[in-house]
Structures are given as structure tokens and as C-alpha cells.
C-alpha positions in Angstrom: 0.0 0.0 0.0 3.0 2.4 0.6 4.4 1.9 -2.6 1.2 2.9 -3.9 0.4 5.8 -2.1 4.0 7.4 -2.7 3.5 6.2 -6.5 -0.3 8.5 -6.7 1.8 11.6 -4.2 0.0 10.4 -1.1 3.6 10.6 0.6 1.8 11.3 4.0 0.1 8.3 3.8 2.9 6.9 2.4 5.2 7.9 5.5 2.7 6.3 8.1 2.7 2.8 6.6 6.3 3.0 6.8 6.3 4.0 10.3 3.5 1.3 11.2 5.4 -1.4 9.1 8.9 -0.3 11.7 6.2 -0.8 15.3 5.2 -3.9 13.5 8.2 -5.8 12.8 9.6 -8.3 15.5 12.6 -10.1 16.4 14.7 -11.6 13.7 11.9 -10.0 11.1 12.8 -6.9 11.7 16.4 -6.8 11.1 16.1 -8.0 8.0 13.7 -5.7 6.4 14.5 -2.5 8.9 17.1 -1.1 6.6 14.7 -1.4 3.2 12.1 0.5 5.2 14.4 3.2 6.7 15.3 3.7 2.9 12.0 4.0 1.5 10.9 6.4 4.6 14.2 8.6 3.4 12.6 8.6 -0.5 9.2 9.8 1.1 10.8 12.2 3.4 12.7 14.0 0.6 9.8 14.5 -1.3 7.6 15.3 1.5 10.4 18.1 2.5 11.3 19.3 -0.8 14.2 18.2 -0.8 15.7 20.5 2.0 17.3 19.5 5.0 15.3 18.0 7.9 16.3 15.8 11.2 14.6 12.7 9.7 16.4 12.5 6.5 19.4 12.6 8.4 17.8 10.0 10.6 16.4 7.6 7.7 19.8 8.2 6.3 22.0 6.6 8.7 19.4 3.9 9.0 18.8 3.2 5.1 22.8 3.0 4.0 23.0 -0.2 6.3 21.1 -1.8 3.4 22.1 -4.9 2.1 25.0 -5.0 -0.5 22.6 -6.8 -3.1 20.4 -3.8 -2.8 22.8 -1.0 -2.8 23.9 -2.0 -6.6 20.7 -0.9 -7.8 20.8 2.3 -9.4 17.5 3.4 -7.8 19.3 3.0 -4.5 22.6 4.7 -5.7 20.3 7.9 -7.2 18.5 8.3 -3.8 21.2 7.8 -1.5 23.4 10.1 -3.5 20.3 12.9 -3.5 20.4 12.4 0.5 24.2 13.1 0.7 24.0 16.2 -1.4 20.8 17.6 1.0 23.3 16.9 3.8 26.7 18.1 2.4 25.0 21.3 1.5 23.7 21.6 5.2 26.8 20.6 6.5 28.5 22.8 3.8 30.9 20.0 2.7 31.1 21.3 -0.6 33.8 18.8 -2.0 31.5 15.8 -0.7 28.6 17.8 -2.1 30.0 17.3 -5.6 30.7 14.2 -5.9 27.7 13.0 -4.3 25.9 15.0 -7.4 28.4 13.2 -9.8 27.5 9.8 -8.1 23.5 10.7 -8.8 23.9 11.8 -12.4 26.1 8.2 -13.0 23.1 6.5 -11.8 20.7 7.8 -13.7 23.0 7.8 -17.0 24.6 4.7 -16.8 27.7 5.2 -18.0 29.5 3.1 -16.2 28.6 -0.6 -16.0 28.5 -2.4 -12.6 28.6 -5.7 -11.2 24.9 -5.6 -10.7 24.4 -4.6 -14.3 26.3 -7.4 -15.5 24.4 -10.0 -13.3 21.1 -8.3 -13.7 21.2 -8.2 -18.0 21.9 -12.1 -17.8 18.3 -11.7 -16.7 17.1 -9.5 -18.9 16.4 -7.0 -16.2 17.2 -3.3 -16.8 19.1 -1.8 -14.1 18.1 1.6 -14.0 17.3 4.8 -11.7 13.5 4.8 -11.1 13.7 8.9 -10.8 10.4 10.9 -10.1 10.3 14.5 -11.4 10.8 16.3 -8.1 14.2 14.7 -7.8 15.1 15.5 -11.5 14.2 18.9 -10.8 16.1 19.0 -7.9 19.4 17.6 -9.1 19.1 19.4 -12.2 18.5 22.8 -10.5 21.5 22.2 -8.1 23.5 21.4 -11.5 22.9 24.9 -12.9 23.6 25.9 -9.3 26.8 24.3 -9.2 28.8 27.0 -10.5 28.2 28.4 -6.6 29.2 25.0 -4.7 32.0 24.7 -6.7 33.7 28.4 -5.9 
């Protein structure tokens, strides 16, 4: 139902299930899905925020990069966590980490550069690609004409 709601822009809605899913989970259950959840409550958040910096992104952050290593070769995963990092660089003013975090999310969603999970994925005949919604093209492409400021 999450994925749903955040698919139709019902992120609050969205956001709660998440949270409900997290009280829900027990024991040995919850450790192994805990670090998917966090992640998609960090996609929610940063669409819910406008992509600006708030406490739970940087929450949900340091929760959602303890995914898996299957899961982090997906370029989704890689275009998300890579928009995260650049929300918190900027508030942090790392400006050096700031750019390459933006070079790490436009990799993803280009695909220049082939990884292993590409390689295993196209053996079955599965596209590996960045699932981007139009707030966070806007947002990284904004910050890209913007860059001429980071980078000073």
C-alpha cells in the first residue's frame, strides 16, 4: 500500500505505513527488512520536505545505508542515496562531498558506467536503471545549474 500511495503523491500516507510497518516488525523479522524500510521512509521524506534538509532524512539516512550490498547495486538505491548526501553536504557545507555525491547521482541515472549488478542483472534480462520521479530531476538538475556556486 506504501508503494502505492507514494507512487499517486499520497507521501503522507505513504510515510505512516512505513512507520507502522517499523512498530510492527519483531525479532529476527525486523532486522532483516529494517534497513529497506528506513530507505524508502528517506525517498518519502525527501519528497515530503522538498528536498531541504530536515532531522529525519538525516535519521532515515543513517538507517537506510546499512542496506544490504545486493540492494545497494541498484541504481534506484545509488540515485537516492546520492540525493540524500547532497541535502546533507549542503547543510553541513561539505562542498567537496557535495559534488561528488551529485556526480555519483547523475552516474546513476546515466549509466555510463557498468557495474557488477548490471552485468548479473542483464543475464536476466532485467534493466538496471534509476527509477527517478520528477521532483528529484528537478532537484538535481536545478543544483546542477547551481553548481557554478558549490563549486567556488
Amino acid at each position: 500500500m506504501a508503494i502505492l500511495y507514494d507512487k499517486y503523491g499520497l507521501r503522507d500516507k505513504a510515510k505512516q505505513i512505513y512507520l507502522d510497518m517499523l512498530d510492527t516488525l519483531e525479532g529476527s523479522k525486523r532486522s532483516s527488512y529494517e534497513s529497506h524500510i528506513y530507505f524508502e521512509l528517506l525517498c518519502v521524506e525527501m519528497h515530503l520536505t522538498h528536498f531541504t534538509y530536515s532531522k529525519d532524512i538525516e535519521n532515515y539516512y543513517q538507517f537506510a545505508i546499512k542496506i544490504d550490498k545486493f540492494a545497494q547495486g541498484f541504481r534506484s538505491f545509488i540515485f537516492y542515496r546520492s540525493i540524500a548526501e547532497m541535502i546533507l553536504f549542503k547543510h553541513t557545507r561539505n562542498l567537496a562531498k557535495y559534488n561528488v555525491a551529485q556526480e555519483n547521482a547523475f552516474e546513476a541515472l546515466n549509466g555510463e558506467k557498468l557495474t557488477t549488478m548490471d552485468r548479473l542483472l542483464k543475464r536476466h534480462r532485467y534493466v538496471n536503471e534509476a527509477h527517478a520521479t520528477e521532483e528529484a530531476m528537478r532537484f538535481l538538475y536545478s543544483k546542477q545549474q547551481s553548481n557554478k556556486y558549490y563549486s567556488r
